[in-house]
C-alpha positions in Angstrom: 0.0 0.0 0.0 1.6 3.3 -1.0 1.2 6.2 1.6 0.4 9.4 0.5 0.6 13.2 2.0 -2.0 15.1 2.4 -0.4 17.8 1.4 2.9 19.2 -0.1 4.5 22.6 0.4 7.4 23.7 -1.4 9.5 26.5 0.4 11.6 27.9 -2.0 13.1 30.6 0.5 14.4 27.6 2.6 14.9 25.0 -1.1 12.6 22.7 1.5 9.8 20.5 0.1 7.6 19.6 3.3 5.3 16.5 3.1 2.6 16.1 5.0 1.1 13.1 5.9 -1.0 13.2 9.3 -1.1 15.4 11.9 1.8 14.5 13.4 3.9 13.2 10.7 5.5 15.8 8.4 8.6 15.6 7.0 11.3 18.2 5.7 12.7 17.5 2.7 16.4 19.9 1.5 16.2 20.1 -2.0 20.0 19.2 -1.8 19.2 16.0 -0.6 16.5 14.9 -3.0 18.6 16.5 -5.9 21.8 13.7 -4.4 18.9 10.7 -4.3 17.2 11.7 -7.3 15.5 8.3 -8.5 17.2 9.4 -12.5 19.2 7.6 -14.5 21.7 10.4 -14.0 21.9 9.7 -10.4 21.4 5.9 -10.1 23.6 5.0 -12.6 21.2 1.8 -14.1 22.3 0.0 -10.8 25.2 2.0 -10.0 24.9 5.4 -8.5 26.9 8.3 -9.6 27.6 10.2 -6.0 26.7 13.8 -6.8 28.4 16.6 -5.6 29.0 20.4 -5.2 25.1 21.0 -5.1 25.1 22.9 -1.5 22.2 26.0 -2.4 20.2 23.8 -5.6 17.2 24.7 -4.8 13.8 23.5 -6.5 12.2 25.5 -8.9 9.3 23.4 -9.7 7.0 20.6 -8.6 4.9 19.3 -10.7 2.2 15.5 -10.4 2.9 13.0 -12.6 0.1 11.0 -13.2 -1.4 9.8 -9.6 1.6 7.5 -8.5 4.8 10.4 -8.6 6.1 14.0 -8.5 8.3 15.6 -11.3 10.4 17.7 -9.4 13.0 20.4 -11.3 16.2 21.6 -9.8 17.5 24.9 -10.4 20.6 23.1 -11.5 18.3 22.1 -14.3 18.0 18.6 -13.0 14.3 17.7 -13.8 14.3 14.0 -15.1 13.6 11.0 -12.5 9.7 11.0 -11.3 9.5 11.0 -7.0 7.3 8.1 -6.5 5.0 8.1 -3.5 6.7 5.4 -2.1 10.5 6.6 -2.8 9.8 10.2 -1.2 7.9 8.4 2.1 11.5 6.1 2.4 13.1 9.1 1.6 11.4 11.0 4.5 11.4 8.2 7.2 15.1 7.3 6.2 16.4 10.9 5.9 19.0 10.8 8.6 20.6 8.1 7.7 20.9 8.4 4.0 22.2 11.7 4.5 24.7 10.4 6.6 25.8 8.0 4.6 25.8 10.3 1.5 28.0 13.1 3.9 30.7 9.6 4.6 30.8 9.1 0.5 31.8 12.7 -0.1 34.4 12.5 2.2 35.5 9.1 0.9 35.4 10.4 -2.8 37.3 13.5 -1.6 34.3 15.3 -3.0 32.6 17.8 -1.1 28.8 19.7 -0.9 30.3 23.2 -2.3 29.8 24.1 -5.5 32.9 26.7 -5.6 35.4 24.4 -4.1 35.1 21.9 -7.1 35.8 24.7 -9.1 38.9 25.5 -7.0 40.3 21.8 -6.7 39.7 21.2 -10.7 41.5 24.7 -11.0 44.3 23.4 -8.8 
């Protein structure tokens, strides 16, 4: 059984999608970190995932239904491909703190880091 929200705010002052999905469960969602698990091809890799990085301050520009079982959800990066099923964005939500700690351990692995201008500075280098 899918769960839905029963309603969806985007905060574009904050680059925070909020999901709703009973009165007291409501999630947060950074734009950074659903622009790092987007469910694309550009992301995942076909069964590999690509670790983004330097997309610190993406924010989202646009949300958008697809059909009744996702959200189409563009980056200001210009990311806009991979649909946010109902089901990836609730394990999204419910496993946010630990995907993003995980994803914050590959950075640092990959040398890689959140910032935008510091790739630019280390390719420079």
């Amino acid at each position: 059984m899918t769960t839905l929200p029963i309603a969806i705010n985007l905060h574009k002052a904050s680059k925070t999608l909020t999901l709703k999905y009973s009165a007291d469960e409501e999630y947060h969602l950074p734009a950074e970190f659903l622009r790092v698990h987007s469910p694309s091809a550009e992301v995942q890799g076909h069964g590999h995932p690509i670790l983004q990085f330097g997309k610190l301050g993406v924010g989202l520009s646009k949300i958008e239904p697809a059909g009744k079982y996702a959200l189409k959800l563009t980056f200001d990066d210009g990311h806009d491909s991979g649909l946010f099923t109902w089901e990836y964005l609730y394990q999204l939500a419910q496993r946010q703190e630990q995907l993003w700690d995980d994803y914050l351990a590959e950075l640092k692995t990959a040398g890689k880091t959140r910032d935008p201008s510091e790739q630019i500075i280390k390719l420079m280098l």
